[in-house]
C-alpha positions in Angstrom: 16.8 34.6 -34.6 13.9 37.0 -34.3 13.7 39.8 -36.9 14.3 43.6 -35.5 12.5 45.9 -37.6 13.5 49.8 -37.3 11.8 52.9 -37.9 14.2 56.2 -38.7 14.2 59.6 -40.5 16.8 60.0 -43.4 18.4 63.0 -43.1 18.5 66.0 -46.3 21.8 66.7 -45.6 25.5 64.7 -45.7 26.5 65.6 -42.6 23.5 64.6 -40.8 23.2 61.2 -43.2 26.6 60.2 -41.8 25.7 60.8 -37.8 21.9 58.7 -39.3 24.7 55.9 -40.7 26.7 55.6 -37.6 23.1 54.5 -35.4 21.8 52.2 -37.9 25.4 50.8 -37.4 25.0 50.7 -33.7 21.2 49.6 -34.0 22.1 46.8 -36.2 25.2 45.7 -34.6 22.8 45.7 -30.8 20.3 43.2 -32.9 22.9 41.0 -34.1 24.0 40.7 -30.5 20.6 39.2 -29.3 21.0 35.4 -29.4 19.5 32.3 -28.4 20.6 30.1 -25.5 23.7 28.3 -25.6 24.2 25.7 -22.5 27.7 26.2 -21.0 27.4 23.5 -18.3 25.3 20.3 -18.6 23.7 18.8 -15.9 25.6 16.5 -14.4 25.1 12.4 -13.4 24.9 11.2 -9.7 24.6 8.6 -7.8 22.6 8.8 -4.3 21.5 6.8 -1.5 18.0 6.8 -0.3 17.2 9.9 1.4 19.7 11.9 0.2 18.8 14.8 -2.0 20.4 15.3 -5.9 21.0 18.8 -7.3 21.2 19.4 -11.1 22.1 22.8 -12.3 22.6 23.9 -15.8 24.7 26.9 -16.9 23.3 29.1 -19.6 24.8 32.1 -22.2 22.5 34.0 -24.3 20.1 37.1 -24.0 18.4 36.9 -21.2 15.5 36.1 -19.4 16.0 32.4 -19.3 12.6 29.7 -19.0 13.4 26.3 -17.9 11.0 23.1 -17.7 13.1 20.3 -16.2 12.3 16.8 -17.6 12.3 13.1 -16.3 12.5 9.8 -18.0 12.1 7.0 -15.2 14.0 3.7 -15.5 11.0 2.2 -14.0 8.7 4.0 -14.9 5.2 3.8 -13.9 2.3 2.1 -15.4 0.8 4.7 -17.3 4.0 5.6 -18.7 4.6 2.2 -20.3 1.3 2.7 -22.0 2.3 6.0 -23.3 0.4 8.3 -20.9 2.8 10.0 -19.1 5.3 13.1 -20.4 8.3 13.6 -18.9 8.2 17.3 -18.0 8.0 17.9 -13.9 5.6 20.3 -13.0 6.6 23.3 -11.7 10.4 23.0 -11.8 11.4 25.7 -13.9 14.7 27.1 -12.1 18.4 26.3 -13.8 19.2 24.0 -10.4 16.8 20.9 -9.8 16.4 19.3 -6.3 15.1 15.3 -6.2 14.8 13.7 -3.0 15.7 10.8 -3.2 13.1 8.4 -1.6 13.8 5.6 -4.2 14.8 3.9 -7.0 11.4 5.3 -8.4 13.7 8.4 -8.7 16.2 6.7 -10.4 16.1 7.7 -14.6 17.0 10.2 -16.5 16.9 14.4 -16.0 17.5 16.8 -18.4 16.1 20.6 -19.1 14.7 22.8 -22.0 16.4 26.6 -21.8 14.2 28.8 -23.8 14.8 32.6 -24.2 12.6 35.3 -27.0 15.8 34.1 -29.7 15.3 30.3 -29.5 15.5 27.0 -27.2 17.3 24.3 -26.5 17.8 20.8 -24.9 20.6 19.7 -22.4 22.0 16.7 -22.4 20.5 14.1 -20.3 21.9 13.8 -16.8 21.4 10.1 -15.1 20.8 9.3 -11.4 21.1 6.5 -9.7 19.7 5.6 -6.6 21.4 3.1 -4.1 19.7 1.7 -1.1 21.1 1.9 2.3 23.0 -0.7 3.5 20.3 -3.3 5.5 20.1 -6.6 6.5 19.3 -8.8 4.3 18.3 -13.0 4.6 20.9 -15.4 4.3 19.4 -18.5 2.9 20.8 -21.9 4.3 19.7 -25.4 2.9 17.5 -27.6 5.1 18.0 -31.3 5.9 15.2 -31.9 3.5 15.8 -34.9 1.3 16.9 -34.2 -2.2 13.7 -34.8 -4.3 11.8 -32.9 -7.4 10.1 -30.4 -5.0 7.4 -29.1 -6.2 5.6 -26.7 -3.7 5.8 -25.5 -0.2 3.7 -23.8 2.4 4.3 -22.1 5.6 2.1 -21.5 8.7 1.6 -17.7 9.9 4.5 -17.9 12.7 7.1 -19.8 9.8 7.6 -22.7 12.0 5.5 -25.1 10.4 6.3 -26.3 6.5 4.8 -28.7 4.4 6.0 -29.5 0.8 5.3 -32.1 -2.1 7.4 -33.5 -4.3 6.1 -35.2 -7.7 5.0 -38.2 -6.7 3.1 -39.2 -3.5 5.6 -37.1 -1.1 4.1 -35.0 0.9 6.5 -34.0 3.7 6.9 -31.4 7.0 9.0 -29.7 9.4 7.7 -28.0 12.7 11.2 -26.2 13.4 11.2 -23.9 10.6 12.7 -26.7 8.6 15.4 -27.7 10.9 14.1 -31.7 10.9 11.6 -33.4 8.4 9.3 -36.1 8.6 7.5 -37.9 5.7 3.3 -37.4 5.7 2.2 -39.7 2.7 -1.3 -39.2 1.4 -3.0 -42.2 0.6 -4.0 -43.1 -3.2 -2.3 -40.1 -4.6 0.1 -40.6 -6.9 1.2 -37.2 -8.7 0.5 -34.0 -5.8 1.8 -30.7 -7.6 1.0 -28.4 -4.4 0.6 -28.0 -0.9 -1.2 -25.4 1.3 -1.4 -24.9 5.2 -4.0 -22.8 7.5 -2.0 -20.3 9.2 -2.5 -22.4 12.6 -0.8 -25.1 10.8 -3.4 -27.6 11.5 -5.1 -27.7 8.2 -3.4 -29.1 5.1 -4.4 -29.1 1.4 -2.7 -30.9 -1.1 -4.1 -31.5 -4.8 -3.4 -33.5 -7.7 -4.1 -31.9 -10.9 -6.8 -32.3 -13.4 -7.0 -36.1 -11.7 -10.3 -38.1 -10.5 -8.9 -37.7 -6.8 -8.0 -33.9 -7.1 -8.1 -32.7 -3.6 -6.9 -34.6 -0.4 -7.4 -32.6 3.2 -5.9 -33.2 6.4 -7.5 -31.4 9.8 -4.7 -33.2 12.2 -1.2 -32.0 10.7 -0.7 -34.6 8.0 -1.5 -37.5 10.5 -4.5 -38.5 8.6 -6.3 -37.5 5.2 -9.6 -37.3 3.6 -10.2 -37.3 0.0 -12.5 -34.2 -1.2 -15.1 -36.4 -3.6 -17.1 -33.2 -4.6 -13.4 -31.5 -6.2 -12.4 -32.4 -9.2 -9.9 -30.8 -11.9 -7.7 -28.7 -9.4 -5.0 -26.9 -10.2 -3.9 -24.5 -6.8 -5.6 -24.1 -3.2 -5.0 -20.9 -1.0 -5.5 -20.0 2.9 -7.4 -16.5 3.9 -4.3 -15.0 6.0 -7.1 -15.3 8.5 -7.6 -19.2 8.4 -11.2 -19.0 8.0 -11.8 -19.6 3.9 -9.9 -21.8 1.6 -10.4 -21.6 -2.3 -9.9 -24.2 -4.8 -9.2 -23.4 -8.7 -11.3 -26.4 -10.5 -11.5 -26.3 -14.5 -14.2 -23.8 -14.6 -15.0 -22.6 -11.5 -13.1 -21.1 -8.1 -14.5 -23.8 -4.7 -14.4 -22.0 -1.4 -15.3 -23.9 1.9 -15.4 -21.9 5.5 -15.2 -25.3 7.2 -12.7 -27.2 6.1 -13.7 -28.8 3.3 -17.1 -30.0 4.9 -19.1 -28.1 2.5 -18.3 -26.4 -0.3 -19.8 -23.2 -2.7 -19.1 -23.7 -6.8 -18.0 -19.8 -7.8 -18.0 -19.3 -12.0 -15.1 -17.9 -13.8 -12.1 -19.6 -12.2 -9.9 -21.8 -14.4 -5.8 -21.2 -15.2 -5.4 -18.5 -12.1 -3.0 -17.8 -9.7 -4.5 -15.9 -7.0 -4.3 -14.6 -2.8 -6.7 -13.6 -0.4 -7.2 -10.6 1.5 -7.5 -11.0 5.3 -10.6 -12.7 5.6 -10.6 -14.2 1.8 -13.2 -11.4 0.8 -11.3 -9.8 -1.8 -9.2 -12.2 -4.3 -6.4 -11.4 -6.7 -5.8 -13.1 -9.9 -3.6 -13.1 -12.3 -5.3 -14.3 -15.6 -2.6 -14.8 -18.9 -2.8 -10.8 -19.7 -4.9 -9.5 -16.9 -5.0 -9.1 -13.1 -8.2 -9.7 -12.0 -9.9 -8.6 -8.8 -13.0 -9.6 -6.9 -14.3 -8.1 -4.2 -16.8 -10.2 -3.1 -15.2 -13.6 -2.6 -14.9 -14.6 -6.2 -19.4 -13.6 -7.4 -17.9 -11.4 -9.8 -14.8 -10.4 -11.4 -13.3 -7.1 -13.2 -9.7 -5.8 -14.4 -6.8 -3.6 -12.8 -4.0 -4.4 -14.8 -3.1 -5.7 -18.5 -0.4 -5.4 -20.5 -2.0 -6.6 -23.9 -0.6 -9.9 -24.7 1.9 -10.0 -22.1 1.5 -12.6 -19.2 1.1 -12.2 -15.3 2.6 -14.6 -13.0 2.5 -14.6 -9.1 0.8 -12.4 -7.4 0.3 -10.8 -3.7 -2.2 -8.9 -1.4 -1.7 -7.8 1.5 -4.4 -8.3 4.9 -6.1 -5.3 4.4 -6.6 -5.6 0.7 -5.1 -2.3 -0.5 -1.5 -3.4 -1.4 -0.7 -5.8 -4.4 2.4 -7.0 -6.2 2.0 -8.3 -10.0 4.7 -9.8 -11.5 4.4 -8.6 -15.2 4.9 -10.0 -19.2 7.2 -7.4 -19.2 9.7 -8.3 -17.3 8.6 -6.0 -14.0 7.0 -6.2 -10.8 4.0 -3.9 -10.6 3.1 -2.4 -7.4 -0.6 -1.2 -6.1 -1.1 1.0 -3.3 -4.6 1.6 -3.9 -6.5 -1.4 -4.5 -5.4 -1.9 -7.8 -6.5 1.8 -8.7 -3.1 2.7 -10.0 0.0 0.7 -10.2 3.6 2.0 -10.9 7.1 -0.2 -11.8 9.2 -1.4 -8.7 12.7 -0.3 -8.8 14.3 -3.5 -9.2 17.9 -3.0 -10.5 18.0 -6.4 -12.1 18.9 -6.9 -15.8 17.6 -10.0 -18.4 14.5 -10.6 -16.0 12.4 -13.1 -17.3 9.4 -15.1 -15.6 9.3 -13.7 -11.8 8.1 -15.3 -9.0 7.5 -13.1 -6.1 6.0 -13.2 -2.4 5.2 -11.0 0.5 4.7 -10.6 4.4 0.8 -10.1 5.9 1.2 -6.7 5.5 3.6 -6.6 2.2 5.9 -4.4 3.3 8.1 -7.1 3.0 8.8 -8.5 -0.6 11.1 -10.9 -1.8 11.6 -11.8 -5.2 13.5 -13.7 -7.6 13.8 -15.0 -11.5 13.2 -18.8 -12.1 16.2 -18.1 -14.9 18.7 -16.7 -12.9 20.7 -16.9 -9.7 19.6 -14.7 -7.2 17.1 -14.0 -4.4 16.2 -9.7 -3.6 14.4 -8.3 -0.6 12.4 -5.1 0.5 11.1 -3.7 3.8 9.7 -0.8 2.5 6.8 -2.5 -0.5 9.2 -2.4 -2.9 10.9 1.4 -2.8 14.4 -0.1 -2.2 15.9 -3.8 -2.7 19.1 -5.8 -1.3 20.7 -8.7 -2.8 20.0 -11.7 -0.4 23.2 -13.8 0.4 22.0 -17.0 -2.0 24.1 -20.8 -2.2 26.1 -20.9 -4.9 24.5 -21.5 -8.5 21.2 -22.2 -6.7 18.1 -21.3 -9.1 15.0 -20.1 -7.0 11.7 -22.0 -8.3 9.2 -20.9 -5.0 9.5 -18.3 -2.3 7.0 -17.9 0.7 6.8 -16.1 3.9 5.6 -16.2 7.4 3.0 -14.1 8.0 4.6 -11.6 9.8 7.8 -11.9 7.6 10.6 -12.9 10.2 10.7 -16.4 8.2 11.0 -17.5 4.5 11.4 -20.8 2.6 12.4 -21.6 -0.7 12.4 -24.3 -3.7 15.6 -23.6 -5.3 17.6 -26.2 -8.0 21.3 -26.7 -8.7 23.3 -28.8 -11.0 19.9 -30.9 -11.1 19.1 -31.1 -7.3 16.4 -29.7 -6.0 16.4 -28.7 -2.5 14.5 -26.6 0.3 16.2 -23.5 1.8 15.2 -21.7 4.9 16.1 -17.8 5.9 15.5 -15.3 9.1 14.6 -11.6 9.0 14.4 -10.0 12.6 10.9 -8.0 12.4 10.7 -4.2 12.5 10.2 -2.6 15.6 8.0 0.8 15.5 7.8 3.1 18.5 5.8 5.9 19.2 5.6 8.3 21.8 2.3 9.6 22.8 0.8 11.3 26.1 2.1 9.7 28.9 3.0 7.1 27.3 4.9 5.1 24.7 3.2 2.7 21.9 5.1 -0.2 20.9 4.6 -2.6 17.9 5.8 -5.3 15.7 4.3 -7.5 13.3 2.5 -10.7 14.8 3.4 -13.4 16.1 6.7 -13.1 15.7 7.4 -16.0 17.5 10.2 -16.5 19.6 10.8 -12.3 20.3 10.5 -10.7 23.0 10.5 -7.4 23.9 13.1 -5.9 26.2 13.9 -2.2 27.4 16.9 -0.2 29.2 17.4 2.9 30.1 21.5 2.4 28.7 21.9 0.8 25.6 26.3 0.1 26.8 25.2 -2.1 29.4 24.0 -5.5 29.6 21.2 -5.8 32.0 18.1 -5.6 29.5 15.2 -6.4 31.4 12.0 -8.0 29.6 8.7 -5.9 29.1 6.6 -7.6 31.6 3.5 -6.2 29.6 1.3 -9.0 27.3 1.1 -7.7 23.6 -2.4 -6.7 22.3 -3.5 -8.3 18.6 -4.8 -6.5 15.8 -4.5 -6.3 12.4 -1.3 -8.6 12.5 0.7 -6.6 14.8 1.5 -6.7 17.9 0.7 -3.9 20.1 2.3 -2.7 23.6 1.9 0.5 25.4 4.1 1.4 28.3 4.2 4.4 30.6 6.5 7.3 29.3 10.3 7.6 31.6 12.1 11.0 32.5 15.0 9.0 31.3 15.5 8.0 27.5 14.3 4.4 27.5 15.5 2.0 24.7 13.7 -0.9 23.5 14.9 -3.8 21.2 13.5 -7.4 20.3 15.4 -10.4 20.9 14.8 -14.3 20.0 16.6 -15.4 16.8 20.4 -15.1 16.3 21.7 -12.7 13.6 
């Protein structure tokens, strides 16, 4: 409590010395009565959905006025605040009733507030919230007609309907349905291929064989013939630019990149034990590197750091076309998300306990994830980068080894094991559909190619009688693009193609 101090005459005579007693009665008994804060209603714990908005309120006795500073303690919590950075007080929330808007599972953690008055302070206790994503739709994964064998990659073409995968061994097989039927495409002289990638035209194949004299084997017909790469040796992984016009090659000690196919080739220092993507046109390329995530911006001539988590490991990683979004999956058990070129990064809200080594991947633009633990059953997707996640419907006791996507994120394929068989699994995700009204006119887009969609308006969404959108879509940046003129009458537009 904070000491009064008084001030008074004493009177000469008795009479007067009693009336002086009675106020330094009253004065004392008034300071006695000035206290600290005592909470009379905590804050309370809630559960959300996205969008919604929580309100915390706290209820307060004591001598007033009251200061509040409302605090947060994230469940995933962002970079900086793993390494100790952050503090938990929000700025400028200083009323007794907090209002989060819940936009994610970013809000999701703990709340609590510090009441402080001129007599002392004090600490609520801590209110949780939970944030639950809306109910979306979410892949259902099916096994293929693939034969049972120790798969050990696959890759998918930008449209999803052409797969290739290896097995150990000399298998190298493919599907052109979107793994509905698959026929064998055995390389010649190789005897151990670990992995398998494809252009996004599907025409170009690259399988390697690890740390072997043979190494690299490349196909330019779709598996139908093969030519051994002699000037490759010591591989361990080979990626596609999205665009189809660079391939790189992880060798012992150096990254090899070819713009023609494997024709001719250019030696890059500083590869060795990497996992990495490629932007759009392969000029920027993200690595994860035991306890760093590595960037280059200049096709692999020099390297620097965006993320470590001291002598944690990374595994897979992602990058989306444009280069500014990337996913890391993290030594700590996380996913960490970039929205800036790897300027900052932040935790994804992944409501998933014991997670141990992650394998993630992610559509052309990445606002599609999916993700899963080699150690446990279950497969989880986003369409919003990683904000919000839904349990995908999985086999039963099927363990998820690889994930990949089409480009524009309709289709996804799978390496998943169960009671010792390995086997491939397919899924579908209808694409997004984004309209926007504009002068005269309406702009229409979707992620590309998308094929198999089309686009289809009425003017009455309880009828049947859909009519097609006679217009041809426009290409750029991996999206579709239509414009049509603007109606008097409400118009609505939907894509068909795949069942769901």
């Amino acid at each position: 409590m904070r000491p009064e101090v008084f001030i008074l005459a004493v009177p000469q005579s008795t009479k007067s010395f009693a009336v002086w007693l009675l106020c330094l009665l009253c004065l004392a008994g008034a300071a006695s009565a000035q206290t600290g804060p005592t909470i009379t209603q905590q804050p309370q714990s809630q559960t959300v959905t996205v969008g919604s908005a929580a309100i915390f309120s706290v209820g307060v006795d004591g001598t007033p006025p009251f200061y509040y500073q409302w605090g947060f303690y994230p469940t995933f919590p962002s970079f900086a605040f793993i390494s100790g950075q952050e503090t938990a007080a929000l700025s400028g929330q200083t009323n007794s009733t907090l209002t989060i808007e819940a936009e994610s599972s970013l809000n999701d953690g703990t709340y609590e507030v510090v009441v402080t008055n001129l007599y002392g302070s004090l600490t609520s206790s801590g209110a949780t919230l939970d944030v639950q994503a809306k109910q979306t739709f979410a892949p259902v994964w099916k096994a293929t007609t693939a034969p049972n064998l120790l798969w050990s990659c696959i890759a998918s073409s930008a449209d999803g309907t052409i797969l290739t995968a290896v097995a150990h061994g000399d298998y190298v097989y493919s599907s052109t349905n979107s793994g509905g039927e698959w026929i064998s495409n055995n390389v010649p002289s190789a005897e151990n291929l670990t992995s398998i990638a494809v252009s996004p035209d599907g025409a170009v194949w690259a399988a390697e064989e690890p740390f072997s004299d043979e190494g690299l084997f490349i196909s330019t017909d779709a598996g139908a013939t093969w030519q051994e790469s002699t000037n490759i040796h010591d591989i361990s992984s080979v990626v596609f630019s999205p665009d189809g016009a660079r391939m790189v090659v992880e060798g012992f000690d150096y990254l090899y990149t070819t713009t023609n196919s494997g024709a001719t080739w250019s030696r890059i220092p500083n590869g060795g034990d990497m996992e990495f993507v490629l932007s759009g046109d392969g000029t920027e390329i993200l690595a994860s590197a035991q306890a760093s995530v590595l960037l280059s911006t200049n096709a692999g001539a020099s390297w620097f750091s965006v993320l470590g988590l001291g002598d944690s490991g990374f595994g897979t990683v992602t990058c989306s076309a444009d280069g500014s979004r990337f996913t890391a999956c993290g030594g700590s058990s996380r996913i960490f998300l970039s929205t800036n070129t790897g300027g900052s990064w932040y935790s994804a809200g992944l409501k998933v306990q014991s997670w141990g080594v992650l394998i993630d991947a992610s559509s052309v633009d990445s606002s599609r994830l999916v993700a899963a633990n080699q150690d446990a059953i279950g497969i989880y997707s986003s369409t919003d980068f990683g904000a919000t996640w839904t349990t995908n419907s999985v086999p039963s006791g099927v363990y998820p080894k690889q994930l990949v996507f089409s480009q524009d994120g309709t289709r996804l394929a799978g390496i998943g094991a169960a009671n010792g068989v390995v086997s491939i699994y397919t899924a579908e995700w209808p694409p997004n559909l984004l309209i926007q009204p504009a002068a005269g006119s309406i702009a229409i887009s979707w992620p590309a190619p998308s094929t198999g969609f089309v686009l289809q308006q009425t003017i009455d969404a309880t009828l049947t009688n859909w009519a097609n959108v006679h217009v041809t879509p426009v290409v750029s940046n991996y999206y579709n693009f239509v414009t049509v003129p603007a109606s008097s009458n409400s118009t609505l537009f939907r894509l068909v193609g795949l069942s769901y």
